[in-house]
N, C-alpha and C positions, 0 to 999 in steps of 0.2 A: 414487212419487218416492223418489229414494235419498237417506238422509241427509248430508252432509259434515259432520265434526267439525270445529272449528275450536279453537285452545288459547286460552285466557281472553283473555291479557296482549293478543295482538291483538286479537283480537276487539274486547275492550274500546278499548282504544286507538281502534279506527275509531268506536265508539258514541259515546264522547268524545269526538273529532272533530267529527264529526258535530253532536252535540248543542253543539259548539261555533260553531256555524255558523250554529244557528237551525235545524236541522232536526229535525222530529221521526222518533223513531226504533221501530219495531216489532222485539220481539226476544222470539227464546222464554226460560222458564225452566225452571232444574232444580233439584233439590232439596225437601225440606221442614221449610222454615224459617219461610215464609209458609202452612204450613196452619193451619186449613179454608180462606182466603180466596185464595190462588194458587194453585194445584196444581203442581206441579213435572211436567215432559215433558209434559204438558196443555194449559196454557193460556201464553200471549202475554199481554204489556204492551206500550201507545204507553209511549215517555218523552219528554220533551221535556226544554230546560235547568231548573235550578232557579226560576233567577228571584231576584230580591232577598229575596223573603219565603216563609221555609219556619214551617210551624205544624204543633202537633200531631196526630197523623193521616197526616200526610202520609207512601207510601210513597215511599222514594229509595234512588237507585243510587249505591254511593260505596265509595272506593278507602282501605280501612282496613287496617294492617298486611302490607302486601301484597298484601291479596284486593281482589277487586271483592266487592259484596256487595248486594242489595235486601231490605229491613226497612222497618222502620216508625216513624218519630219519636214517641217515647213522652213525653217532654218537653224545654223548651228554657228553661232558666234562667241564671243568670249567674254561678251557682257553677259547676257540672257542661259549661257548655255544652248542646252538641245530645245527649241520649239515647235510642238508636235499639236495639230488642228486635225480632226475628222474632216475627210473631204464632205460632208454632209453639214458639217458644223459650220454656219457662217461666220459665228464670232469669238466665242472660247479655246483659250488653246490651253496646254500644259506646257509645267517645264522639266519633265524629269530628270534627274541626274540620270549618268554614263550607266552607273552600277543598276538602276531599276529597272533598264531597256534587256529584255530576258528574250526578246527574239527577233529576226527577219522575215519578213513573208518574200517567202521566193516563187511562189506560181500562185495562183486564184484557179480554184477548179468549179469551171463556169458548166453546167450540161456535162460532166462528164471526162471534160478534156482540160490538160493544163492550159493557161493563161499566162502571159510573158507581165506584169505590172510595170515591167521597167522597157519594154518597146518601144520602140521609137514613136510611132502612131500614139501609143496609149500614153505617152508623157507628152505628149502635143496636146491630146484632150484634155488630160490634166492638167497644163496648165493652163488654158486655155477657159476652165471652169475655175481657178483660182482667181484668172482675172474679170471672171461676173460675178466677185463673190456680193457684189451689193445689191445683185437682184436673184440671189442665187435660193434665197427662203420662196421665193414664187416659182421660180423653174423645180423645183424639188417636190412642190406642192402637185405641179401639172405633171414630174415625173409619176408621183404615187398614186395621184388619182384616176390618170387618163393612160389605159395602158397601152392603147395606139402610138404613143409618144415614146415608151421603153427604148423601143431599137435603137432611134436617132441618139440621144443623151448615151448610150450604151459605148455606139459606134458598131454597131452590127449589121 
């Protein structure tokens, strides 16, 4: 099957949409920003809308300085607001406001099959890699280049 590119700004648009609807939506991703736990050209996320109540943990898709973007809610206070870091990202975060967060990832479709992100096991790993986050640009480095090492960082 042949790939179609499509450019963000719509693309997105229609997921927004969409997700504005009440539908939920499956969509691939690219980059890595969300590694070890999304792979970028690999794997798929469900999103659906947010929902009244976003907590920490939680990954979402939101439209910040321009970009779309999916990360991860690192905390949410009433100084800073929402702060959202790539698990990939050792030091940048954002702050988007309530209104820019346009969606939820509720599965990761890893090989084929949904993926729980919010597991009990998979949020032990998770946090677990927030708190290497100061040797986490080397562990990243040996994720990407050595791929005997995949599985273990995966939890597979």
């Amino acid at each position: 099957m042949e790939k179609m590119v499509i450019k963000n700004d719509p693309f997105f648009a229609e997921v927004v949409r969409m997700l504005g609807e009440g539908k939920r939506v499956r969509i691939p991703v690219k980059g890595y920003s969300m590694l070890p736990f999304i792979r970028g050209e690999k794997d798929e996320v469900w999103l659906e809308a947010p929902g009244a109540e976003l907590k920490v943990d939680d990954i979402v898709l939101f439209h910040y300085k321009g970009r779309y973007i999916m990360h991860r809610i690192i905390k949410i206070s009433g100084e800073e607001g929402i702060v959202i870091r790539g698990d990939g990202v050792p030091e940048t975060c954002e702050y988007p406001s309530r209104e820019e967060i346009c969606g939820k990832v509720t599965a990761i479709i890893r090989n084929g099959k949904d993926c729980d992100p919010y597991a009990a096991g998979e949020l032990r790993r998770v946090h677990l890699w927030q708190r290497l986050r100061p040797i986490r640009r080397y562990l990243l480095f040996i994720y990407r280049h050595f791929p005997w090492n995949r599985r273990w960082l995966k939890g597979e």
